[in-house]
C-alpha positions in Angstrom: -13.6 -2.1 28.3 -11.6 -3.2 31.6 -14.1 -1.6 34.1 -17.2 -2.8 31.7 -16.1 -6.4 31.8 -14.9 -6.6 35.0 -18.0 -5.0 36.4 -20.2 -8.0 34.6 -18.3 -10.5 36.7 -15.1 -11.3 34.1 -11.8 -11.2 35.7 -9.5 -9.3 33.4 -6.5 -9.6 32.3 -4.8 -6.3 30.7 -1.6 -5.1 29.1 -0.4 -1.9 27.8 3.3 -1.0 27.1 3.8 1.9 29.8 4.1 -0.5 32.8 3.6 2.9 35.2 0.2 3.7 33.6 -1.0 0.1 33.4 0.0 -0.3 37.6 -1.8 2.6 38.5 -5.2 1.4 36.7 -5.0 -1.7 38.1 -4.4 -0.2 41.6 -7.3 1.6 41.2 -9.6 -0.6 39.7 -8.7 -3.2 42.6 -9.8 -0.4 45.2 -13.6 -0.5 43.4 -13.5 -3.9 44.3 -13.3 -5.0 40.9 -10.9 -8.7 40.0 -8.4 -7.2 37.8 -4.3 -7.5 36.9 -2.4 -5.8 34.9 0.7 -7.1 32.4 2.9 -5.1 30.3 2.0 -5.8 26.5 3.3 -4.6 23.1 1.3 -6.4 20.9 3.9 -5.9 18.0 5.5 -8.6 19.5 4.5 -12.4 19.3 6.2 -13.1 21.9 4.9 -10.3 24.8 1.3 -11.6 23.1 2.2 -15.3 24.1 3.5 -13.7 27.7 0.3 -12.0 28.4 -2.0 -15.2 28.0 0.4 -16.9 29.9 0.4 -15.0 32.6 -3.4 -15.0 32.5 -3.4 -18.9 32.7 -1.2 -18.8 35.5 -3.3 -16.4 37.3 -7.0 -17.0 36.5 -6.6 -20.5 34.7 -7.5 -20.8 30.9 -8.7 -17.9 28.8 -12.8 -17.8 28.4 -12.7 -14.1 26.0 -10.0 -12.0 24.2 -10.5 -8.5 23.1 -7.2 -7.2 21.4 -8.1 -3.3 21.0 -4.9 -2.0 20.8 -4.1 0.4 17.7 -1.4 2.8 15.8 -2.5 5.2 13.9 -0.9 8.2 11.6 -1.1 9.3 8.2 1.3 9.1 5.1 1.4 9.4 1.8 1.2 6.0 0.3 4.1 6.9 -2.0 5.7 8.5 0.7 5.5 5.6 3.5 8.5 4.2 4.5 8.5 0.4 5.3 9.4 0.4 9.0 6.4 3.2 9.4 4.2 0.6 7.3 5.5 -2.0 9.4 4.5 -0.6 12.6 1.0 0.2 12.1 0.5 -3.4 10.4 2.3 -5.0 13.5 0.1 -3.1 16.1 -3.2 -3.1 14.3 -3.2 -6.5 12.2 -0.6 -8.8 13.5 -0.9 -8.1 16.6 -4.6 -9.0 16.9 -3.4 -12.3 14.8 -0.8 -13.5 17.8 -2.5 -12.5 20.4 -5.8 -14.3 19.7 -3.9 -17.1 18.5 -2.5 -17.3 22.0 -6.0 -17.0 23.7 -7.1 -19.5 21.4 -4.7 -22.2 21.8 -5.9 -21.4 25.7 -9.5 -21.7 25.1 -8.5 -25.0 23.4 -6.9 -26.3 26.1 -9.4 -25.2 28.6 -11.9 -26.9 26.8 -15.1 -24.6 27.7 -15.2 -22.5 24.3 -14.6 -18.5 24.3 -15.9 -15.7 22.8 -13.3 -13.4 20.4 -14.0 -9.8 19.6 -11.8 -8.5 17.5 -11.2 -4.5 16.4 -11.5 -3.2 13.4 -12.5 0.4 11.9 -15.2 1.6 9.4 -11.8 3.0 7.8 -11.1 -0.4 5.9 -13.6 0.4 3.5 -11.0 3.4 2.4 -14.0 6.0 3.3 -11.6 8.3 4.3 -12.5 11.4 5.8 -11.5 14.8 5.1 -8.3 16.1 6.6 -8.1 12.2 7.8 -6.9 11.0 3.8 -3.8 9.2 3.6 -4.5 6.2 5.5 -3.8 3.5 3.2 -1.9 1.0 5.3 -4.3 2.0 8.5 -6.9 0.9 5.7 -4.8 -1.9 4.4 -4.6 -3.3 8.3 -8.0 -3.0 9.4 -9.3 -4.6 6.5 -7.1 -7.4 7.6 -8.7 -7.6 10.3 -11.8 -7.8 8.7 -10.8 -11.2 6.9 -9.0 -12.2 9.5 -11.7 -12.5 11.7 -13.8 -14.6 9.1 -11.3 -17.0 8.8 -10.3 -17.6 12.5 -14.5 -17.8 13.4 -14.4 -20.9 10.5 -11.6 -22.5 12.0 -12.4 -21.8 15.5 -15.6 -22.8 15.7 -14.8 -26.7 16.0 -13.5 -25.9 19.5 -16.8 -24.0 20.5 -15.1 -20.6 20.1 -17.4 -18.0 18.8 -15.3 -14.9 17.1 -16.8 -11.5 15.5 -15.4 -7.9 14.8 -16.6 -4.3 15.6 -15.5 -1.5 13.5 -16.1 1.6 15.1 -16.7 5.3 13.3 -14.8 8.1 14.5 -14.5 7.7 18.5 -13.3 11.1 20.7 -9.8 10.1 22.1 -6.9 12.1 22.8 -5.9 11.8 19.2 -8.9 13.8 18.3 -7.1 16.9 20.2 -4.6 17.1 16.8 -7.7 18.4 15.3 -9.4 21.8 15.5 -13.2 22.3 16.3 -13.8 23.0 12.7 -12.1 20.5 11.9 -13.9 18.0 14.1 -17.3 19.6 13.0 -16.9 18.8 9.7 -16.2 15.1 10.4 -19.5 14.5 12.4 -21.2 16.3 9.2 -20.6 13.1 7.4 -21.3 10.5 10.3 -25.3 9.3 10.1 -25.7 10.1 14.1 -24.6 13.5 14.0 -21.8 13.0 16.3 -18.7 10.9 17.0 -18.9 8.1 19.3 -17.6 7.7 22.8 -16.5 4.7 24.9 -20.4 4.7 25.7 -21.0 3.8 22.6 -18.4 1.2 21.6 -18.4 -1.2 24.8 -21.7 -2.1 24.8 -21.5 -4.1 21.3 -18.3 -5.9 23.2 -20.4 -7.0 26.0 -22.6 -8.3 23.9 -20.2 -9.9 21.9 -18.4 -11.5 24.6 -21.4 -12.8 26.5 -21.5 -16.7 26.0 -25.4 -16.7 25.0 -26.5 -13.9 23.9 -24.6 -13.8 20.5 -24.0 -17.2 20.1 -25.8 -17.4 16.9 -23.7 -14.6 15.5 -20.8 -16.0 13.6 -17.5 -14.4 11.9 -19.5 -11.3 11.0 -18.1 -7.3 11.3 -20.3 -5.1 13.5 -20.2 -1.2 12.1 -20.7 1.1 15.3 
């Protein structure tokens, strides 16, 4: 997502907790010649959420698009989930989203151009679990707050020319996929309508077109299955 918008001309803004990994990305993105900076982030935290667009203001001046992608993931039991392990993956997948476009927002307010909101969500909130994947419930239970989350904000946003809308991707191969056997992994593209799972390829694309002032301007607090 950080090479894809940066490539169209954005200049990005990007956290991620492990300050060593985030450095070395920006390094290297800045060597393709591409207007990028990196700030450490745990979106679990309202506060390191208000830090990040701040430090984005300070550098680039007010915020034109947020994309908030980060997300935790594991599964439990629901009558065996313990409250901080509940709290976590609410925190990073729900809240976190909340804060941090509430920060970008306020910015876009101040800046007084408008800005484009794409938030993250998962075909999981439907609770169309997949095989060996069951036990999701408060993975569920956050992306589907998400879901309503983003309806709400678009409503209230809109006043202020800010334009908000969701994607909720299928299964995508990350690293978390290598938990999982080929078999395994087989049997979960069996039940996905393209045959396959998807890839960054796939997913960035719709966010592009999401965050591009025009060309989905007319699209308005809606959920985007990919």
């Amino acid at each position: 997502v950080i090479y894809r918008l940066a490539s169209c001309g954005a200049k990005v803004v990007f956290g991620a907790r492990r300050e060593t990994v985030g450095q070395m990305a920006e390094e290297r993105l800045r060597e393709m010649g591409l207007d990028v900076r990196f700030h450490k982030l745990d979106v679990s935290s309202v506060e390191s959420c208000r830090e990040i667009v701040a430090f984005a203001e300070q550098t680039y001046g007010t915020v034109d698009i947020v994309v908030p992608v980060a997300a935790a993931f594991f599964a439990r039991a629901f009558v065996d989930i313990k409250e901080s392990e509940y709290d976590h993956i609410v925190d990073v997948d729900q809240k976190g989203q909340y804060f941090l476009v509430q920060a970008a927002a306020r910015s876009m307010i101040r800046g007084k151009k408008g800005g484009k909101v794409v938030t993250v969500a998962s075909v999981a909130y439907r609770g169309e679990d997949m095989p060996k994947l069951a036990m999701m419930t408060a993975y569920n239970t956050a992306k589907a707050g998400v879901v309503g989350m983003t309806r709400g904000i678009a409503k209230e946003l809109k006043q202020y020319g800010i334009n908000v809308n969701c994607i909720a991707p299928g299964l995508v191969y990350t690293k978390i996929m290598d938990r999982y056997s080929e078999r395994d992994i087989r049997g979960f593209e069996r039940k996905i309508p393209a045959g396959r799972g998807g890839t960054v390829d796939d997913i960035v694309p719709m966010i592009q077109f999401l965050a591009d002032k025009k060309k989905s301007s007319f699209i308005v607090g809606q959920t985007i299955f990919i």
